[in-house]
Biopython code that builds the backbone (N, CA, C, O; Angstrom):
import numpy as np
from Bio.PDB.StructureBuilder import StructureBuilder

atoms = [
    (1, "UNK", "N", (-6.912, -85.895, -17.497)),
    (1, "UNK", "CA", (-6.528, -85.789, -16.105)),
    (1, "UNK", "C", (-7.603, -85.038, -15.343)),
    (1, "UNK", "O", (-7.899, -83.865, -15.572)),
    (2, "UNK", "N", (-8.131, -85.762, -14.471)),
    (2, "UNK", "CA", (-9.068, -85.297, -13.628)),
    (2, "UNK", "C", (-8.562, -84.072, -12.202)),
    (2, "UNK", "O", (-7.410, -84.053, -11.769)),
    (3, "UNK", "N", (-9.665, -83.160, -11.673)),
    (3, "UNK", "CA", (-9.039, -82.115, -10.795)),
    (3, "UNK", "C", (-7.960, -81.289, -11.560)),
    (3, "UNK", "O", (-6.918, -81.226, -10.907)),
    (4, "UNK", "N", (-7.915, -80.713, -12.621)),
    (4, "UNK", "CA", (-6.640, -79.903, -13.332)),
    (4, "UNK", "C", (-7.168, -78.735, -13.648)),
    (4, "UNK", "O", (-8.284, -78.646, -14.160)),
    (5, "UNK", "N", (-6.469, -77.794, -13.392)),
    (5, "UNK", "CA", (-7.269, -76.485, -13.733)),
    (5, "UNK", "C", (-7.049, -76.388, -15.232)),
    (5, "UNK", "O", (-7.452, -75.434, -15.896)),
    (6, "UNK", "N", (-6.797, -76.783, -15.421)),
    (6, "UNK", "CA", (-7.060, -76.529, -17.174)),
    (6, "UNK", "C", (-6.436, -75.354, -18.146)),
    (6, "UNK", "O", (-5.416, -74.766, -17.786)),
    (7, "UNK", "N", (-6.984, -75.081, -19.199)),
    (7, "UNK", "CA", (-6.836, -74.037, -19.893)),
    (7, "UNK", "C", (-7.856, -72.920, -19.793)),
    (7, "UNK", "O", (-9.068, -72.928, -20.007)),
    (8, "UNK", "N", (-6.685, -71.550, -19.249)),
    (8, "UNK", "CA", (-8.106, -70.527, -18.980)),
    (8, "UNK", "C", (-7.718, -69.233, -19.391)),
    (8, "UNK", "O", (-6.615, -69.396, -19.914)),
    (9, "UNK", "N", (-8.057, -67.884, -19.449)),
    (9, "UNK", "CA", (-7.754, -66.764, -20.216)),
    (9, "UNK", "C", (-6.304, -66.495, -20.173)),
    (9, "UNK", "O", (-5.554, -66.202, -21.104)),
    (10, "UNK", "N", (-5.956, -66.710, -18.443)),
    (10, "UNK", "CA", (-4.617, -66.082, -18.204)),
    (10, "UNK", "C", (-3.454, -67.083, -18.556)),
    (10, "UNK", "O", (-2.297, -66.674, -18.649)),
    (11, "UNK", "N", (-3.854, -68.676, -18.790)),
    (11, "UNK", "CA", (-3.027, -69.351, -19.347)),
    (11, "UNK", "C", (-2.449, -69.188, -20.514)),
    (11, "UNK", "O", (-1.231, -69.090, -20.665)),
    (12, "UNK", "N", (-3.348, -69.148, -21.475)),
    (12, "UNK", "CA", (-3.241, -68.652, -23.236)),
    (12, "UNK", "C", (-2.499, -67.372, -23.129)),
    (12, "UNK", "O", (-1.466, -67.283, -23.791)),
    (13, "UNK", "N", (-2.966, -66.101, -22.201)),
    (13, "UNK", "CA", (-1.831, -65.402, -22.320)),
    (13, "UNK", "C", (-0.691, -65.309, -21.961)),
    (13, "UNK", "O", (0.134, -64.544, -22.462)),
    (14, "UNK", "N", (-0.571, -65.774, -21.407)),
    (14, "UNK", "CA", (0.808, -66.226, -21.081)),
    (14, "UNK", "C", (1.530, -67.145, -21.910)),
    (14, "UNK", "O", (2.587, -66.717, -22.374)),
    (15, "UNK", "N", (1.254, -68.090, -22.142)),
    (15, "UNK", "CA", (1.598, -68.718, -23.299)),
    (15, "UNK", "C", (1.853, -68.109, -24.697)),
    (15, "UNK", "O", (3.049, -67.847, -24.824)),
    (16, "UNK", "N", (1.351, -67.897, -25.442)),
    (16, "UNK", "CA", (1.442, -66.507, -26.381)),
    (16, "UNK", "C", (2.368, -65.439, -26.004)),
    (16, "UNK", "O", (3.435, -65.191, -26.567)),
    (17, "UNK", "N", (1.903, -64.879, -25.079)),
    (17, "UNK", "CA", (3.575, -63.549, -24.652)),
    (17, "UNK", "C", (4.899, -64.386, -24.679)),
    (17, "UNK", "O", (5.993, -63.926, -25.009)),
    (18, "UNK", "N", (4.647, -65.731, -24.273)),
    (18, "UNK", "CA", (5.794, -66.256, -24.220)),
    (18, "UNK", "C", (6.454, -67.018, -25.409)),
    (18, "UNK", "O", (7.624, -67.398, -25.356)),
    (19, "UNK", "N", (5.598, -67.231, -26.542)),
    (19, "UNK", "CA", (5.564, -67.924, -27.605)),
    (19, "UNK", "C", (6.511, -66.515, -28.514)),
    (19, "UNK", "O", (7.664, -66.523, -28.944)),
    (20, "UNK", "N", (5.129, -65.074, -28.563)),
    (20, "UNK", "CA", (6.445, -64.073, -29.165)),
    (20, "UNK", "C", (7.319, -63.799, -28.853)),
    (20, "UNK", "O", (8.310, -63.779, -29.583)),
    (21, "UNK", "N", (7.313, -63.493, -27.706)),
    (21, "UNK", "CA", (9.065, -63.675, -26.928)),
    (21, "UNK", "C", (10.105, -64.224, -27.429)),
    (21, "UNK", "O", (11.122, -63.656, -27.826)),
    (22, "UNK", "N", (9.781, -65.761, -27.414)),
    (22, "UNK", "CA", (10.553, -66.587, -28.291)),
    (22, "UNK", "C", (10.818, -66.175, -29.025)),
    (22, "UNK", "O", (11.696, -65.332, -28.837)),
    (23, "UNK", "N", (10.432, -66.331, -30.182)),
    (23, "UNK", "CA", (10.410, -65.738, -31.385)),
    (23, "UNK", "C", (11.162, -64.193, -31.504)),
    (23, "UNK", "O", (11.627, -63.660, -32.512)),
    (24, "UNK", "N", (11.108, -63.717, -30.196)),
    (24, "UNK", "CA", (11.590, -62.432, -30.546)),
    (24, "UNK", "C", (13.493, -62.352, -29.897)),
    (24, "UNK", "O", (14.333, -61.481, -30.121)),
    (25, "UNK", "N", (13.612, -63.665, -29.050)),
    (25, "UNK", "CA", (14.692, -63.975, -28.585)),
    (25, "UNK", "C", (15.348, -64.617, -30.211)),
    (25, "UNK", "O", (16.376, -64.167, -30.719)),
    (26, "UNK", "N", (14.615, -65.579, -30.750)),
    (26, "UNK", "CA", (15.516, -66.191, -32.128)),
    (26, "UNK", "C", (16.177, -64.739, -33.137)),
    (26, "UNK", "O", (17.336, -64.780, -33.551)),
    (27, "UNK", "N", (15.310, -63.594, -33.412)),
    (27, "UNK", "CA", (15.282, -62.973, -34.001)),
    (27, "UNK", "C", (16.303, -61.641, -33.477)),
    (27, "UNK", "O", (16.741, -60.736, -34.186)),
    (28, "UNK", "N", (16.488, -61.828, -32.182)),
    (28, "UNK", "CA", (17.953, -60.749, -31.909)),
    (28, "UNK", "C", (18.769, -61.483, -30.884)),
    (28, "UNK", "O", (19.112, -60.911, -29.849)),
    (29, "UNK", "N", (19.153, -62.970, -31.181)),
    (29, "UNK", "CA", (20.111, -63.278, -30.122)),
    (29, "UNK", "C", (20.106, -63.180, -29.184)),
    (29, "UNK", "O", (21.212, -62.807, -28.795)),
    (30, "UNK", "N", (19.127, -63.359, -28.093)),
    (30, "UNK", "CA", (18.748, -63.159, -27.077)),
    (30, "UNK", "C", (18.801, -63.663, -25.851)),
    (30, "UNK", "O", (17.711, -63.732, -25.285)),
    (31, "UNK", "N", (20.037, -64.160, -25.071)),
    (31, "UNK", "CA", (19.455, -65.274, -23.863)),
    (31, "UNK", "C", (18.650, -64.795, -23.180)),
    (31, "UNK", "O", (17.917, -65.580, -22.578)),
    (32, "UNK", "N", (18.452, -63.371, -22.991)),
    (32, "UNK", "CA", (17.634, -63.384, -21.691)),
    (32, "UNK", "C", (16.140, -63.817, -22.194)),
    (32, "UNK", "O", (15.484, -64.752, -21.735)),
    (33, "UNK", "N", (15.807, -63.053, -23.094)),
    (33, "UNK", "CA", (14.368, -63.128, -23.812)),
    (33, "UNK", "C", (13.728, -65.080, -23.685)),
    (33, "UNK", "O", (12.716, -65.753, -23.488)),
    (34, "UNK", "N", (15.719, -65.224, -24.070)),
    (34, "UNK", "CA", (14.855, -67.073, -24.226)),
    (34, "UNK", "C", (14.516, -67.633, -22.926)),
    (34, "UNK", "O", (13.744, -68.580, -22.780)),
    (35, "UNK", "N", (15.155, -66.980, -21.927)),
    (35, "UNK", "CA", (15.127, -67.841, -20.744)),
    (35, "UNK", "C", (13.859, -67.420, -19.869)),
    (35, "UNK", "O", (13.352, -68.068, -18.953)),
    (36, "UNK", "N", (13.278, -65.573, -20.621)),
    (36, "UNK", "CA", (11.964, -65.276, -20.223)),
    (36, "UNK", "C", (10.840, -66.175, -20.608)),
    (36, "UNK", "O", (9.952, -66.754, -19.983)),
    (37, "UNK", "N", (11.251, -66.073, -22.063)),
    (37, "UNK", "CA", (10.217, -66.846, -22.549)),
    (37, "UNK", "C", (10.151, -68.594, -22.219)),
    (37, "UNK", "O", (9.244, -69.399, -22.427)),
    (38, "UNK", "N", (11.326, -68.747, -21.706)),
    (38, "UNK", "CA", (11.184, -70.346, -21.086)),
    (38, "UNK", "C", (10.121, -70.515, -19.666)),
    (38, "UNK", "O", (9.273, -71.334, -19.312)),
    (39, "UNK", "N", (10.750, -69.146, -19.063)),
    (39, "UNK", "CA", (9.880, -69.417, -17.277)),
    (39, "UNK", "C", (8.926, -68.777, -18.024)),
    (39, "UNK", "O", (9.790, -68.087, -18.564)),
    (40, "UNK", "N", (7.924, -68.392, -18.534)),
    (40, "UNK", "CA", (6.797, -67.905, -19.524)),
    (40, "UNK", "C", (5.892, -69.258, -19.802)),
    (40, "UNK", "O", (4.717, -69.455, -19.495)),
    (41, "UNK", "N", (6.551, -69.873, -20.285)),
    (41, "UNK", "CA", (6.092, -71.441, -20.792)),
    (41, "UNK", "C", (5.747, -72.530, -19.830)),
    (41, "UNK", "O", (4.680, -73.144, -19.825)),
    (42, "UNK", "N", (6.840, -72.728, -18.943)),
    (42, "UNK", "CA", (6.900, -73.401, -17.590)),
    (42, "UNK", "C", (5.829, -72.681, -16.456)),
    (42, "UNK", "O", (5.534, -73.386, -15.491)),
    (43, "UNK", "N", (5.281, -71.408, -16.527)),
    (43, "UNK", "CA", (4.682, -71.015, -15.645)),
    (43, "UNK", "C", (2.862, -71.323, -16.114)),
    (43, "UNK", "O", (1.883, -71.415, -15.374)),
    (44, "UNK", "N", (2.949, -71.404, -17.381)),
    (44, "UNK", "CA", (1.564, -71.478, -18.235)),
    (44, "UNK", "C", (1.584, -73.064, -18.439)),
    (44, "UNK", "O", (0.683, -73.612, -19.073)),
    (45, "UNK", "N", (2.614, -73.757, -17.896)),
    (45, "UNK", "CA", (2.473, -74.847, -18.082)),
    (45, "UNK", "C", (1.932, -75.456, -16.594)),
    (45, "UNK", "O", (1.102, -76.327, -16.329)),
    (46, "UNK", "N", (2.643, -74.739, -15.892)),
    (46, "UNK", "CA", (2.380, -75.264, -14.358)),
    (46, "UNK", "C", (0.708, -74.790, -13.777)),
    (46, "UNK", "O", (0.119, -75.351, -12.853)),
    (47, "UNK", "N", (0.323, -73.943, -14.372)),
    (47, "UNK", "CA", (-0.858, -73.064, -14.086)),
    (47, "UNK", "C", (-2.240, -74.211, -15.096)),
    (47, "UNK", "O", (-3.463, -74.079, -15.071)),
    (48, "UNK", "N", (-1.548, -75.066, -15.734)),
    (48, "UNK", "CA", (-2.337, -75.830, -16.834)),
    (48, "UNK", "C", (-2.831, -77.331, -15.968)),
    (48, "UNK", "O", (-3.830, -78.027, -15.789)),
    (49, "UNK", "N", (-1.236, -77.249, -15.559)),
    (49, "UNK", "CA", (-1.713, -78.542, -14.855)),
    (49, "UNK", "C", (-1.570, -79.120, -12.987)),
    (49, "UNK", "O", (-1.251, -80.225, -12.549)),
    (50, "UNK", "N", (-2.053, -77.523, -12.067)),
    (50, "UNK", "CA", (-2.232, -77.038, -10.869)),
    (50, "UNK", "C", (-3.503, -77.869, -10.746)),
    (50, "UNK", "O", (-4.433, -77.769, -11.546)),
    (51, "UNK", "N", (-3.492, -78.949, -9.377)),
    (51, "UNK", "CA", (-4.484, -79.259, -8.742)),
    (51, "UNK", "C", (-5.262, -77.841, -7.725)),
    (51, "UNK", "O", (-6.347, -77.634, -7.182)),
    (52, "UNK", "N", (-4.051, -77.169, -7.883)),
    (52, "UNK", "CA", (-5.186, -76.121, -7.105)),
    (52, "UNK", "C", (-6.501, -75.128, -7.856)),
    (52, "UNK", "O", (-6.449, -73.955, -8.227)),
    (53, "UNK", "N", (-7.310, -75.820, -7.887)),
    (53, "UNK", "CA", (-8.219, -75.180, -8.898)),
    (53, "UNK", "C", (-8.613, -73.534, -7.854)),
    (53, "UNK", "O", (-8.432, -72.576, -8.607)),
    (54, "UNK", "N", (-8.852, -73.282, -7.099)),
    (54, "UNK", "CA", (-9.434, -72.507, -6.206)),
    (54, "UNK", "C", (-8.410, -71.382, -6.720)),
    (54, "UNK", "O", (-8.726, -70.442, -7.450)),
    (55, "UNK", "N", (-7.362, -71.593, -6.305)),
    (55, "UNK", "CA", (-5.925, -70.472, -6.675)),
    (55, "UNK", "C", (-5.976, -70.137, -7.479)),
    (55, "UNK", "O", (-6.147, -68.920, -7.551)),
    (56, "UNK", "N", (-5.851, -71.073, -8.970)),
    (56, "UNK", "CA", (-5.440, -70.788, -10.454)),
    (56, "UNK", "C", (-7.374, -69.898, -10.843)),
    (56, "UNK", "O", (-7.299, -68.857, -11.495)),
    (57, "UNK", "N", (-8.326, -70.199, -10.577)),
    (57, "UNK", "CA", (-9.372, -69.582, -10.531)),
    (57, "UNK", "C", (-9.422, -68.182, -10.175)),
    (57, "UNK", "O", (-9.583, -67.188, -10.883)),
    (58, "UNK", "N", (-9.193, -68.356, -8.514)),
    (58, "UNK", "CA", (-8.553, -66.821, -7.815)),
    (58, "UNK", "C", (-7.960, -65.574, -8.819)),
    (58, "UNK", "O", (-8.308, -64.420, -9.071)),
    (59, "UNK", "N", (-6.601, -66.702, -9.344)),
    (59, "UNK", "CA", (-5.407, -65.705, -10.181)),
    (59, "UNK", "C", (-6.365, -65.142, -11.686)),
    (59, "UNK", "O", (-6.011, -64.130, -12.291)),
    (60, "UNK", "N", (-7.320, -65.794, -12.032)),
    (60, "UNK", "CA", (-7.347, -65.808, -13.485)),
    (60, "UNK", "C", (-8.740, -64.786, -12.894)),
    (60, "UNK", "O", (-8.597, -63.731, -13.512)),
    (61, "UNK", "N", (-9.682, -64.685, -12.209)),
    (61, "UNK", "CA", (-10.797, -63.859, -11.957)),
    (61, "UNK", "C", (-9.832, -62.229, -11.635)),
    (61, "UNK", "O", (-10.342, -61.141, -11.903)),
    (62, "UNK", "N", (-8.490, -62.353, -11.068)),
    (62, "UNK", "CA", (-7.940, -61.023, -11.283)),
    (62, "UNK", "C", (-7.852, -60.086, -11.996)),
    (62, "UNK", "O", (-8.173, -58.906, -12.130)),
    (63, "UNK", "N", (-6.821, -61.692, -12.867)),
    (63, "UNK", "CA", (-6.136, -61.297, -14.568)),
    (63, "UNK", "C", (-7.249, -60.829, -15.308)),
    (63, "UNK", "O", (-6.938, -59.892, -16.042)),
    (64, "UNK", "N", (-8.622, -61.213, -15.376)),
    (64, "UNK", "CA", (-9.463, -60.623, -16.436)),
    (64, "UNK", "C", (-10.344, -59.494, -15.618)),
    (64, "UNK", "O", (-11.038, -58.852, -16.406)),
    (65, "UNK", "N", (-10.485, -59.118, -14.370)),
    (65, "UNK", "CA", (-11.054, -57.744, -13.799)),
    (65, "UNK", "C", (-9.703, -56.894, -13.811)),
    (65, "UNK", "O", (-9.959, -55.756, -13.420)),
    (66, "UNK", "N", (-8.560, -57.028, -14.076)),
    (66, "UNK", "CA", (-7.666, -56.039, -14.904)),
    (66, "UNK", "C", (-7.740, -55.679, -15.606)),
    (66, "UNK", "O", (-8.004, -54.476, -15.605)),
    (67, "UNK", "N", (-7.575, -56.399, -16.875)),
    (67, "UNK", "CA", (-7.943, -56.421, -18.183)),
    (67, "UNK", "C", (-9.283, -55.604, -18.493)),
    (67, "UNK", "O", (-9.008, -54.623, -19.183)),
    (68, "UNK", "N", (-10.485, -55.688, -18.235)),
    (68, "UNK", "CA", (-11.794, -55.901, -17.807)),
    (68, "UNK", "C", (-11.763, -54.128, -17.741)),
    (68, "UNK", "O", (-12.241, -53.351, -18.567)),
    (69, "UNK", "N", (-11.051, -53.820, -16.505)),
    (69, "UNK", "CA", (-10.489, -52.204, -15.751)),
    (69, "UNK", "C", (-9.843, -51.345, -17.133)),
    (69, "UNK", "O", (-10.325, -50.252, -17.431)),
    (70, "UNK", "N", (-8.976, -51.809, -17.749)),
    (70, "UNK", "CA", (-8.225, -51.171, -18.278)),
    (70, "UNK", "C", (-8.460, -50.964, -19.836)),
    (70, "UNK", "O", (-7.887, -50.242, -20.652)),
    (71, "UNK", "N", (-9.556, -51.897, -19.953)),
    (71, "UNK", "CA", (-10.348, -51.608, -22.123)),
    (71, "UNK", "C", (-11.462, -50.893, -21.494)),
    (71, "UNK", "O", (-12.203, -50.450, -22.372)),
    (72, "UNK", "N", (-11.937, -50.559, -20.103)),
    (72, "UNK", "CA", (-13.367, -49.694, -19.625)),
    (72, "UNK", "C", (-12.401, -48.517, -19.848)),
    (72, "UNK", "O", (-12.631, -47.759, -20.790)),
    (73, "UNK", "N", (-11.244, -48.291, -18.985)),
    (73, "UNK", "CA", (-10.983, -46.866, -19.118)),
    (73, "UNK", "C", (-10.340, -46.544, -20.435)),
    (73, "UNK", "O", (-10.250, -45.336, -20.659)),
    (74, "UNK", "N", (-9.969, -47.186, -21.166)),
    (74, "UNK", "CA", (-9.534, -47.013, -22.532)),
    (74, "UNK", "C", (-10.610, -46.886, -23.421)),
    (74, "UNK", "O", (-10.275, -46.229, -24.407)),
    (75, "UNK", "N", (-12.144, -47.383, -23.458)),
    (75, "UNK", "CA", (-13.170, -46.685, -24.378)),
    (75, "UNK", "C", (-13.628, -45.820, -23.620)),
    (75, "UNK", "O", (-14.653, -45.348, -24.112)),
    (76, "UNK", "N", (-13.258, -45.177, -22.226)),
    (76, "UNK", "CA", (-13.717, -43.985, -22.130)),
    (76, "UNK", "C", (-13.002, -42.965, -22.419)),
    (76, "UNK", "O", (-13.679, -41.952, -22.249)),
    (77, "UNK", "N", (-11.906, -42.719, -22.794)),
    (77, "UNK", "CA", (-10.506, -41.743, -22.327)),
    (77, "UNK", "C", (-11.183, -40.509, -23.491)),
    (77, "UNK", "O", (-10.741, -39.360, -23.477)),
    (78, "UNK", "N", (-12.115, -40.867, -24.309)),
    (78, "UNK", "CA", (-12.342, -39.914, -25.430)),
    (78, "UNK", "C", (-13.827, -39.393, -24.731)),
    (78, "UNK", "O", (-14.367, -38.594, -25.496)),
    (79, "UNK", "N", (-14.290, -39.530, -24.010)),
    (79, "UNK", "CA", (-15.565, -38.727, -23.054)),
    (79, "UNK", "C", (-14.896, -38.183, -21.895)),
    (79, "UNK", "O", (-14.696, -36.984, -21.704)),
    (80, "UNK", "N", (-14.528, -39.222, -21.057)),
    (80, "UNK", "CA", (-13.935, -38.906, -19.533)),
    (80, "UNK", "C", (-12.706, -38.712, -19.342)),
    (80, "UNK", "O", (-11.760, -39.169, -19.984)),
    (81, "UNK", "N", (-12.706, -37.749, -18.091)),
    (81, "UNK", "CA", (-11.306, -37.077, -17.567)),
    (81, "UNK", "C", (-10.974, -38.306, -16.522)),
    (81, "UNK", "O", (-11.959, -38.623, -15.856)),
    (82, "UNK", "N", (-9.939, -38.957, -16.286)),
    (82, "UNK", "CA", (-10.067, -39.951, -14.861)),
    (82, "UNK", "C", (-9.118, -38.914, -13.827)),
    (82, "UNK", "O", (-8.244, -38.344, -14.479)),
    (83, "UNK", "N", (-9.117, -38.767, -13.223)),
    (83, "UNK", "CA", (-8.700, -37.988, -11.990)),
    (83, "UNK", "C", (-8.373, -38.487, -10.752)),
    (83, "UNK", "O", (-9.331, -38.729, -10.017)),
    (84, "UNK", "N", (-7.193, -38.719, -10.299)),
    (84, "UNK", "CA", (-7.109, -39.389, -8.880)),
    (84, "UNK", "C", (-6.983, -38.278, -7.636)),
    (84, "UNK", "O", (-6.138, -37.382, -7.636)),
    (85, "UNK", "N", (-7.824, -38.459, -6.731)),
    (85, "UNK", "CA", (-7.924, -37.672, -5.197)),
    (85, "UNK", "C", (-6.557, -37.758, -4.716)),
    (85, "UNK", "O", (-6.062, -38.884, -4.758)),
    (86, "UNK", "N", (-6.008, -37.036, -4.374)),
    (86, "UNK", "CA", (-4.549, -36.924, -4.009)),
    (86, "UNK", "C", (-4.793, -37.394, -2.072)),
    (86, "UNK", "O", (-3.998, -37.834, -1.241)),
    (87, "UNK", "N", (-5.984, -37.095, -2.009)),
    (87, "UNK", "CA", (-5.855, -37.561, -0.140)),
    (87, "UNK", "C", (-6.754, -39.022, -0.170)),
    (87, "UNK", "O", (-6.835, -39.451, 0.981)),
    (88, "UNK", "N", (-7.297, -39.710, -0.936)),
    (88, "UNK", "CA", (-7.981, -41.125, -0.549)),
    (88, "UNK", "C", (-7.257, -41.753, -1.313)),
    (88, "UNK", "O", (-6.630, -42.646, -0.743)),
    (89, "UNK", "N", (-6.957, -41.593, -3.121)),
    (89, "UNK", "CA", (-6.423, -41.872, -4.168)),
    (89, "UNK", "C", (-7.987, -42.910, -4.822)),
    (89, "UNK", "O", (-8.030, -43.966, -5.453)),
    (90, "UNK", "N", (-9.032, -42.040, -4.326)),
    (90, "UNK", "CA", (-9.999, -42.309, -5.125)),
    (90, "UNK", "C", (-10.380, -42.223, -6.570)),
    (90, "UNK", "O", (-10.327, -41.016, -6.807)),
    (91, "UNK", "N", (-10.819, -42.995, -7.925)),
    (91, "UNK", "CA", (-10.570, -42.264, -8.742)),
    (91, "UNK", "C", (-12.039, -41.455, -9.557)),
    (91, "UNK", "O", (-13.082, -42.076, -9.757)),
    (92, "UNK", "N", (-11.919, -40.571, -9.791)),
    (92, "UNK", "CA", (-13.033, -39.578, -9.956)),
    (92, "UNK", "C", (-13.129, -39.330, -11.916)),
    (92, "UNK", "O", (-12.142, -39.063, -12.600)),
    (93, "UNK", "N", (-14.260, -39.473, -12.350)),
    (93, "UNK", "CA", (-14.413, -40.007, -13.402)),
    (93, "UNK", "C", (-15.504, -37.875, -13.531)),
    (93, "UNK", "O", (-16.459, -37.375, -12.936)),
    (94, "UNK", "N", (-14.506, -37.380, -14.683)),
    (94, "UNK", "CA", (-15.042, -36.005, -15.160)),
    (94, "UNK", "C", (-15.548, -35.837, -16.867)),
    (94, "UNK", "O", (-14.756, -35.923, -17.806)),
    (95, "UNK", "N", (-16.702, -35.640, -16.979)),
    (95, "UNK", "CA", (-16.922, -35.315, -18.805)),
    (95, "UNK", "C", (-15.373, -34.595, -18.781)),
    (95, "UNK", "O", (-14.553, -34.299, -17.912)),
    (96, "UNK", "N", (-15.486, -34.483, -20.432)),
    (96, "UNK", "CA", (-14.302, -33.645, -21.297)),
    (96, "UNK", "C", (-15.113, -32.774, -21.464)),
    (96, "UNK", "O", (-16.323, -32.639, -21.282)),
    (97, "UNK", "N", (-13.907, -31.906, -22.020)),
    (97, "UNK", "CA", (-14.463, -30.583, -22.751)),
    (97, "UNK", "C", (-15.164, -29.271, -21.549)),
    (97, "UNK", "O", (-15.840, -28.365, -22.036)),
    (98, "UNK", "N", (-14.987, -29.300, -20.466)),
    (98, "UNK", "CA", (-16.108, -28.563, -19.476)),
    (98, "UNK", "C", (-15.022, -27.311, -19.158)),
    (98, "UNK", "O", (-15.527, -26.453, -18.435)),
    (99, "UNK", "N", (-13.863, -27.086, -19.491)),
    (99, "UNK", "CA", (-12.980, -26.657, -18.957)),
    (99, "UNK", "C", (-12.732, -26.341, -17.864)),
    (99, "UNK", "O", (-13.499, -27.022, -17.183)),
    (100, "UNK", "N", (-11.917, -25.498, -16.961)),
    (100, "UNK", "CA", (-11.662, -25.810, -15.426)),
    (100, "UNK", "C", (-12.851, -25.727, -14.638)),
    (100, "UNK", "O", (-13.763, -24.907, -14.751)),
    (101, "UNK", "N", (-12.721, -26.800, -13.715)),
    (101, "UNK", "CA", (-13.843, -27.173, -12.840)),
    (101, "UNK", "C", (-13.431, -28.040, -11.805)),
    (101, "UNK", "O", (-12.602, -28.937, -11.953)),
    (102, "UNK", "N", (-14.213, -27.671, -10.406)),
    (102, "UNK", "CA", (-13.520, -28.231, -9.114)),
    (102, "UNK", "C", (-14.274, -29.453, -9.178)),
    (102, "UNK", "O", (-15.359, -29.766, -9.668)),
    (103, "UNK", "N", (-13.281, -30.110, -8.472)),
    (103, "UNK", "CA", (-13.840, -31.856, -8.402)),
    (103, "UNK", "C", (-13.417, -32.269, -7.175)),
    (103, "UNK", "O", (-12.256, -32.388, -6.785)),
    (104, "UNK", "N", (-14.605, -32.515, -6.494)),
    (104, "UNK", "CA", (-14.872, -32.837, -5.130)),
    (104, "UNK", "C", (-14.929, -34.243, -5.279)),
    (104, "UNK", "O", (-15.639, -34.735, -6.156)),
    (105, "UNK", "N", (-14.205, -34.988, -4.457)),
    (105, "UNK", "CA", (-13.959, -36.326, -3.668)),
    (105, "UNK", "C", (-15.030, -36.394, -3.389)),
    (105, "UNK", "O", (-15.633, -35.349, -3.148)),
    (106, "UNK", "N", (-15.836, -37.915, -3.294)),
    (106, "UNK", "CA", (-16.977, -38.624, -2.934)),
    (106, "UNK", "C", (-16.454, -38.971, -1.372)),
    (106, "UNK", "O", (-16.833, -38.545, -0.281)),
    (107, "UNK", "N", (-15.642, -39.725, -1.673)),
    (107, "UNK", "CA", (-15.099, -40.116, -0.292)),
    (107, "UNK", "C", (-14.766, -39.605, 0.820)),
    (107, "UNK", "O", (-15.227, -40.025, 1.881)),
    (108, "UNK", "N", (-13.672, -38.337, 0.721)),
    (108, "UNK", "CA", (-13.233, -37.958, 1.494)),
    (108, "UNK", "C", (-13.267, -36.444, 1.742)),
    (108, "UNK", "O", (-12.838, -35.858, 2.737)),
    (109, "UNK", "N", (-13.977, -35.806, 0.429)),
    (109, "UNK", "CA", (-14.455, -34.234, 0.495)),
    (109, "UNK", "C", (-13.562, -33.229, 0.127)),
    (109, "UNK", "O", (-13.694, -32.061, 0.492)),
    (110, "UNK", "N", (-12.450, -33.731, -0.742)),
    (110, "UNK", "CA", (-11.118, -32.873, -0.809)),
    (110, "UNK", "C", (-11.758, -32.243, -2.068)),
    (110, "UNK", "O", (-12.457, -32.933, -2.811)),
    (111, "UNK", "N", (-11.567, -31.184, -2.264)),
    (111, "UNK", "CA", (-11.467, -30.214, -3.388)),
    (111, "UNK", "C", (-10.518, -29.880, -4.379)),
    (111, "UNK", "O", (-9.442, -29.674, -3.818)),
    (112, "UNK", "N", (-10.405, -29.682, -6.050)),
    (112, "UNK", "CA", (-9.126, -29.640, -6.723)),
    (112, "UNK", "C", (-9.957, -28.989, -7.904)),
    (112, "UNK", "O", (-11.028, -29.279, -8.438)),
    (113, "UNK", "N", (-9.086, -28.058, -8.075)),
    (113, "UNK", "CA", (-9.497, -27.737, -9.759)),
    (113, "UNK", "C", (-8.489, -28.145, -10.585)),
    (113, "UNK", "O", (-7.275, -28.193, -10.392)),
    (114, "UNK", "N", (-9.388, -28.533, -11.861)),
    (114, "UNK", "CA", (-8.352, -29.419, -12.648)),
    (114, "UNK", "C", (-9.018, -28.602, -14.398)),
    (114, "UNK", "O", (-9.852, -27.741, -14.678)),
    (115, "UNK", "N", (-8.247, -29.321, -15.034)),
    (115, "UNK", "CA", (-8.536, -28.792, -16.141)),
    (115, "UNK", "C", (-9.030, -30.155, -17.390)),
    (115, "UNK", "O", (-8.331, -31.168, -17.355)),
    (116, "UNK", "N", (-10.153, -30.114, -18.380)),
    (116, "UNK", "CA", (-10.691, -31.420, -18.466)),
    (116, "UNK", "C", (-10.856, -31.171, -20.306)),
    (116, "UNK", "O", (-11.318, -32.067, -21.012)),
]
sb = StructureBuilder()
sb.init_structure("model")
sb.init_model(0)
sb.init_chain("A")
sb.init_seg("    ")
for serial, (resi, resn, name, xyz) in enumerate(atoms, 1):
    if name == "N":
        sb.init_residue(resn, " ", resi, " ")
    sb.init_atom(name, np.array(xyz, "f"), 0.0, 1.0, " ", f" {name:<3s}", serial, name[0])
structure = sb.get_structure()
């Protein structure tokens, strides 16, 4: 089928979450789980075969600069302090180990001592 967005990162996952799901609905009697894991299936199905390539592109360049966001701050969490500015909600990236030390906002100039 020509024009189909196809199979792409955020499809497979979805598919899969929805595949254990299943599986996890057979395994404790579950309607709700099954009926998650049904709109789970139907949504990775509809996303498979969307003429809107632009959208399903859009959605899936998200899904993996999330992803993308969240294994960066997870191999840092053992160097860096992450710190959010309580007045921009900028987030401010501190070595470990320095013990208390003020951390000035880039953005907006607010001041905080924190402990790292």
């Amino acid at each position: 089928m020509q024009q189909r967005n196809g199979n792409d990162e955020m499809c497979r996952t979805v598919f899969i979450a929805s595949i254990v799901v299943y599986v996890l609905s057979i395994i404790f009697r579950s309607s709700l789980l099954y009926w998650l894991a049904f709109v789970g299936i139907i949504y990775s199905l509809f996303r498979m075969f969307s003429r809107n390539v632009a959208a399903r592109q859009k959605e899936n360049q998200q899904f993996l600069q999330f992803f993308s966001l969240q294994k960066k701050r997870f191999n840092m969490r053992k160097e860096y302090r992450i710190f959010t500015c309580k007045g921009c909600g900028q987030h401010i990236r501190v070595p470990r180990k320095k013990g208390k030390v003020e951390v000035t906002c880039p953005i907006c100039g607010r001041k905080a001592i924190h402990r790292t």
